[in-house]
Phi, psi and omega in degrees: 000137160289171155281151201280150183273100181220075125332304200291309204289347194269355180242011213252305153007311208263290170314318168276014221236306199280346168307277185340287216275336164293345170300329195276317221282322180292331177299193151318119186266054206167159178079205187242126196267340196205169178211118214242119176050056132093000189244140215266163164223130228250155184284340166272350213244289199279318206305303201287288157327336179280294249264319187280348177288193170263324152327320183299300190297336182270338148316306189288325184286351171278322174294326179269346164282312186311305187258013154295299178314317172257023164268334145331274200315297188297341188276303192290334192110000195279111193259178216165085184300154169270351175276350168304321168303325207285311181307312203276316161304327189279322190310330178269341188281263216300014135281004190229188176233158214309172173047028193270317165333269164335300192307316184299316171305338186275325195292292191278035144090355208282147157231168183314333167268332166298311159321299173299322145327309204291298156320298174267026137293319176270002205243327158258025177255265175359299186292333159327300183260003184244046154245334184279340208266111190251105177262119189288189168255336166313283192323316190293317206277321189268352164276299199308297180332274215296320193227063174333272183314321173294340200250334172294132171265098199285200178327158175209145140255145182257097185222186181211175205210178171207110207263076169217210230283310176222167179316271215336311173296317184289295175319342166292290177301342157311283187334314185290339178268342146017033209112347173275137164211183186062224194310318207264322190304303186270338143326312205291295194291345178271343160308283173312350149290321178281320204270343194244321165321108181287324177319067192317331216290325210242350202267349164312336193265004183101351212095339219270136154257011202029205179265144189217174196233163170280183231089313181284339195267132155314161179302319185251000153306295175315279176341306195296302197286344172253006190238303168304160204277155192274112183115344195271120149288146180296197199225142155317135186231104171301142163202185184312348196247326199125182166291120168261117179247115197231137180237130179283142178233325180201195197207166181220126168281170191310132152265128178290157172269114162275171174285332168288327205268024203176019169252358150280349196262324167287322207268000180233333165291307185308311181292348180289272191326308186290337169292314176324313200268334175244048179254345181274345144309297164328318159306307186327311216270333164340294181280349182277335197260338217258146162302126154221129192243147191231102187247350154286128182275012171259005171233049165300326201258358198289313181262086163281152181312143175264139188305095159295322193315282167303353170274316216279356189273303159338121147328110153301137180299137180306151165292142168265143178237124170091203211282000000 
C-alpha cells in the first residue's frame, strides 16, 4: 500500500464535520428521529445537544471560512473551473493504488462532491497567496543540494487494469483479450474496462494508471507489473481489492536528479510550503476585515477574534484578477 497522502487528509477533517451535521439537518426538521422501548427522542432534543457541542462549532467555522473564501474569490475575479478540480483530484487518486481512494472517502463519511468543494477552496487559496510566492533558481539548486537522494527517481512501471469482483469474471474477460495486440489489443481493453471495472479512479480512463515506482502497488499487483512481458495481458491477480486483469504498457529504469530533469518538481514543492506558510495569515486577515455576527447564544464562542497581530506580520496578497 501506499502512504496516504497528505492532501486527502489535511482536507478531510473539516469536510466531515461540516457532512456530517448537514446529513441531520437534511432529514426531518421536526418530530421524532428515534426511539428507545418506545420511549422518542425528539428531533429539537438531538438538535439541541448538536448545535451546543464541539462539534456544532467546528461546522460554523468551517462554513464562515467557505464562505469568507468565496466571496474573495468573487471580489478578485477568481474563477476555479471544473476541470481544474478535476485535475487537481486526479493528481491525488494516483498516489494511491487502485480503488484506495475510494475506500477512504467511504471510512470517512465524504462524498465526491465534499472533495471537490473541498478542492476548489484550496484551490482559490493558492490563487490567492501566489503572487507574493517567488521561487529562485538559487532556491531549486540548493533543495536539489540538500535533498539528492529523495529526489532520484527509481524503476518505474506504466500499466492499466481492470478490476473486478471474482475469478470467474476476470477469466472471462481474459479470454477476450487473448490473441489480441497493437491497436485492437488496446480498444478491446478499454472497452472491457469501461463496461466491467469496478475502479471508479480508472475504468473511465480505459483502465490507464499511469507510471508508479514499487510500493505504491499492493504486493501482488506490484509482482505483476514488474514480471509480465510488456504489451501482454497477463493471468487475473488477486489482491485486497479483487481480480486484476492487468497489461504492463512499460518500464522506466532509475534516474538520478538533476537541475534539469527535477526543477519543475522542486518549484511546486517550494512553492506548496511557501503556500502553506502564508494561507494562514491570509485568513487571519479575512476575518479580521470581515463582520461576522453569531446570533445562536450556545455558539457565541465558536469564531474566536482573529489573531491581527500575526496577520500584520505578513504580506497582503495582492487581489488576483482572472485565473
Amino acid at each position: 500500500m501506499t502512504k496516504p497522502y497528505r492532501y486527502l487528509s489535511g482536507l478531510s477533517t473539516a469536510a466531515l464535520a461540516v457532512a456530517l451535521l448537514a446529513g441531520c439537518s437534511a432529514n426531518a426538521a421536526s418530530g421524532d428521529i428515534a426511539s428507545v422501548n418506545g420511549q422518542k427522542v425528539s428531533r429539537g432534543e438531538f438538535d439541541s445537544k448538536l448545535e451546543g457541542g464541539p462539534q456544532a462549532r467546528q461546522v460554523l467555522n468551517s462554513m464562515v471560512q467557505g464562505i469568507m473564501i468565496d466571496q474573495y474569490a468573487k471580489d478578485n475575479n477568481i474563477v476555479i473551473s471544473d476541470a481544474d478540480i478535476t485535475k487537481k483530484e486526479d493528481e491525488i487518486k494516483s498516489k494511491y493504488p487502485p480503488g484506495q481512494f475510494e475506500q477512504i472517502l467511504k471510512q470517512q463519511n465524504l462524498t465526491e462532491s465534499d472533495v471537490r468543494n473541498i478542492l476548489r477552496e484550496q484551490l482559490v487559496l493558492s490563487a490567492a497567496v501566489d503572487k507574493n510566492i517567488h521561487i529562485s533558481d538559487k532556491q531549486i539548486k540548493d533543495y536539489l543540494d540538500k535533498n539528492h537522494a529523495s529526489l532520484d527517481k527509481p524503476e518505474q512501471a506504466k500499466a492499466k487494469h481492470i478490476l473486478v469482483a471474482d475469478q470467474k469474471t476476470a477469466n472471462m474477460i481474459e479470454s477476450q483479450l487473448k490473441g489480441l495486440s497493437g491497436k485492437a489489443l488496446d480498444d478491446k481493453f478499454q472497452e472491457l474496462a469501461k463496461k466491467y471495472s469496478t475502479d471508479p479512479s480508472s475504468k473511465d480512463k480505459g483502465g490507464e494508471l499511469g507510471w508508479f515506482q514499487k510500493g505504491q502497488m499492493v504486493p501482488a499487483f506490484q509482482t505483476a507489473a514488474w514480471a509480465q512481458p510488456i504489451g501482454v495481458v497477463g493471468p487475473p491477480v488477486k489482491s485486497p481489492f479483487g481480480y486484476h486483469v492487468i497489461m504492463v504498457e512499460g518500464r522506466k529504469p532509475p534516474e538520478k536528479a538533476t537541475f534539469a530533469n527535477s526543477q519543475n518538481q522542486i518549484r511546486d514543492t517550494l512553492k506548496q510550503q511557501q503556500e502553506q506558510m502564508a494561507i494562514g495569515p491570509f485568513l487571519q486577515q479575512l476575518r479580521a476585515k470581515a463582520n461576522i455576527v453569531v446570533y445562536d447564544d450556545r455558539l457565541k464562542d465558536a469564531i474566536p477574534p482573529a489573531a491581527t497581530s500575526g496577520a500584520s506580520t505578513a504580506p497582503a496578497p495582492a487581489p488576483t484578477k482572472g485565473k
